[in-house]
C-alpha positions in Angstrom: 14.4 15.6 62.1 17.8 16.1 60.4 17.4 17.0 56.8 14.4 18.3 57.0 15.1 22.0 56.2 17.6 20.7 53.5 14.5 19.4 51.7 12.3 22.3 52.3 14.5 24.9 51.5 16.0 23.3 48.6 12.3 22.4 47.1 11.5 25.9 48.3 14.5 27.2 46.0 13.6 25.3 42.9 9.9 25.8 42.8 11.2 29.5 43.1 14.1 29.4 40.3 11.6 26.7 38.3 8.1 28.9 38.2 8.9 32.5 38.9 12.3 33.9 37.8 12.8 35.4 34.4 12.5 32.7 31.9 15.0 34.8 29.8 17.5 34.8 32.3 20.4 32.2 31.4 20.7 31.2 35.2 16.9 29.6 35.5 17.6 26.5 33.8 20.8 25.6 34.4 20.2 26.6 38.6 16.6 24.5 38.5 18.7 21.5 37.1 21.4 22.0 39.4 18.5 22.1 42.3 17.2 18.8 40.9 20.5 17.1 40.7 21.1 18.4 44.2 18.0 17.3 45.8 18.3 13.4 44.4 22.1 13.1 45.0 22.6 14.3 48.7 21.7 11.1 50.1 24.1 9.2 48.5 27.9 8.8 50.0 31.1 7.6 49.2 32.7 5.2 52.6 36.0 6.6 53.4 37.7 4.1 56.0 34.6 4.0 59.1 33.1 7.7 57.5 30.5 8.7 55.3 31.1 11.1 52.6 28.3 13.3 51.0 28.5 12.4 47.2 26.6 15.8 46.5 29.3 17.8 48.3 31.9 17.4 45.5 29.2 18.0 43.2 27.9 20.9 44.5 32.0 22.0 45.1 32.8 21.3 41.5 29.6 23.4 40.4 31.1 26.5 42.8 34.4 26.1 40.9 33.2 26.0 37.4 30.9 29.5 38.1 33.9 31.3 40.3 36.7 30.6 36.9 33.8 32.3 34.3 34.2 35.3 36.9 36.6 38.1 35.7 39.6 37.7 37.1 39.8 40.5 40.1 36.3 38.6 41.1 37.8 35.3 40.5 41.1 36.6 43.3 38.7 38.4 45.7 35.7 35.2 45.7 38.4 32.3 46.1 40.4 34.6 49.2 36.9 35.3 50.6 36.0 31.4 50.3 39.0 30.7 52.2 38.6 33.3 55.3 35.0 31.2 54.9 36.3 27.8 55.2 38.7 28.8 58.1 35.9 30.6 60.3 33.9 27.5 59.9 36.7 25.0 60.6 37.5 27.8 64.2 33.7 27.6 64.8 33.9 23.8 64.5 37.0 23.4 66.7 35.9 25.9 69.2 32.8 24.2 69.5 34.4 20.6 70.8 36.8 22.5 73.0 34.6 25.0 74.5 31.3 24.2 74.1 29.8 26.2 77.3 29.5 29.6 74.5 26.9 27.8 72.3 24.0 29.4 73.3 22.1 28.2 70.7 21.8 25.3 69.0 25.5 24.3 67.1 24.4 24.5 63.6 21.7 27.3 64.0 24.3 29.3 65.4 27.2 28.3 62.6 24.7 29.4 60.2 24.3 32.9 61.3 28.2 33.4 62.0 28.6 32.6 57.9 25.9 34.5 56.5 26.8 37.7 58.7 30.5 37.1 57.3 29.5 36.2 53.7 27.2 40.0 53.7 30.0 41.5 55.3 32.1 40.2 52.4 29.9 40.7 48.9 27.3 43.1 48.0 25.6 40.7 45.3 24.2 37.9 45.9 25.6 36.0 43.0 29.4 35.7 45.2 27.3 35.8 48.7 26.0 32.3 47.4 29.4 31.0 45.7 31.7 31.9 48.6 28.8 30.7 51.4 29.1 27.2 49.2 32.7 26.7 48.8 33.9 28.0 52.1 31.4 25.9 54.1 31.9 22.4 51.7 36.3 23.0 51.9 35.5 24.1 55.8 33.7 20.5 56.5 35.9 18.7 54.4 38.7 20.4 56.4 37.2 19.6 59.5 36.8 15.8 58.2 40.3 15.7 57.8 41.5 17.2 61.3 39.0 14.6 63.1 39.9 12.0 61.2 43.5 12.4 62.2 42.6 12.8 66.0 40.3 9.1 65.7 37.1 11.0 65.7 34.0 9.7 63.8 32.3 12.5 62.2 30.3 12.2 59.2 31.4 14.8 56.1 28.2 16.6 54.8 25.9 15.2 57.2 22.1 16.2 57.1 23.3 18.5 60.0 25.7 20.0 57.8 22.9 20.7 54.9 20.4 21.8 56.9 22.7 24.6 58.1 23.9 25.6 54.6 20.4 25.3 53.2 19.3 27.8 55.8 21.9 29.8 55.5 21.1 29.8 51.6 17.6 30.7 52.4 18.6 33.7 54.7 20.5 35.3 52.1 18.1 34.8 49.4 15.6 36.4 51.3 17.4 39.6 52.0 18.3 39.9 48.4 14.6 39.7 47.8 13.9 42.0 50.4 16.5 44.6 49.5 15.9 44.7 45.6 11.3 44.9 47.4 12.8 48.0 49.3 14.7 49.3 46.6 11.7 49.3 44.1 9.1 50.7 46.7 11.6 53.5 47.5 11.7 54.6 44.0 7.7 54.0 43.6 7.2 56.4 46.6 9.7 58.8 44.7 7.8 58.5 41.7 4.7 59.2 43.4 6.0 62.1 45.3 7.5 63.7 42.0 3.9 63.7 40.3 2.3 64.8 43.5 4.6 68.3 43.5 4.1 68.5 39.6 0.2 68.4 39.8 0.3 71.1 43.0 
């Protein structure tokens, strides 16, 4: 069922941000409300001519804005040119897709979901610009497309519950390895620790 996994993950995400992050950190509350806002906006849309534009897409791409301009300015160049190589591999994958559909070997958006998170951890280390530069250059990339459809006469729905149940799981993917990397990172220097007594007491 489309939209399914855009609900999941994104209740997923803010039971997460909501009941176990740091309630010091800064982010909690104003991510949770963002979450909230997210989850109860996304199926509203705007009519554009005979399409259907997601309402929490501009939200969500005004959001990405505001957080990329409090970056420091070498951040600020390197997230908005890595948002753009983002958008234009999604509008190729998107194009590619109609014309030569015979190399999906799996499912469309299953498949444009790995393609971004491999390029988005090939591009940032934290997850902080993994997240910002997987949201803007997938939300510019399906406006983008929107616009190059439109122009051929082609009816294509612009942040369709296809479209958030790719980015959700994409979202969810890199969360994951963040949490899994920072789990490794804090075993490894447990194990360290443990080793270090261990030679001290032989």
């Amino acid at each position: 069922m489309e939209g399914s996994l855009f609900f999941l993950f994104s209740w997923i995400i803010w039971i997460i941000s909501t009941f176990f992050m740091n309630k010091h950190n800064k982010v909690r509350t104003k991510l949770s409300a963002f979450l909230l806002l997210f989850i109860i906006v996304m199926p509203y849309g705007l009519h554009w001519g005979n399409r259907r534009i997601s309402v929490g897409l501009f939200i969500t791409l005004f959001f990405s804005f505001y957080y990329i301009s409090k970056l420091n300015w070498k951040s600020r160049i390197y997230v908005s040119a890595c948002s753009f190589f983002s958008m234009m591999a999604y509008v190729v994958f998107e194009l590619m897709a109609i014309l030569d559909p015979i190399w999906l070997l799996l499912p469309k958006e299953w498949l444009k979901a790995i393609v971004m998170v491999v390029l988005v951890l090939f591009l940032h280390k934290d997850i902080y610009s993994q997240i910002l530069t997987l949201l803007t250059g997938n939300i510019i990339g399906e406006v983008t497309f929107g616009l190059i459809t439109r122009y051929f006469s082609m009816n294509a729905e612009i942040g369709s519950f296809l479209f958030l149940d790719s980015l959700l799981t994409s979202m969810m993917v890199i969360i994951t390895i963040s949490y899994m990397k920072d789990l490794l990172s804090k075993l490894e220097k447990h194990v360290s620790f443990l080793e270090k007594e261990r030679t001290k007491n032989m």
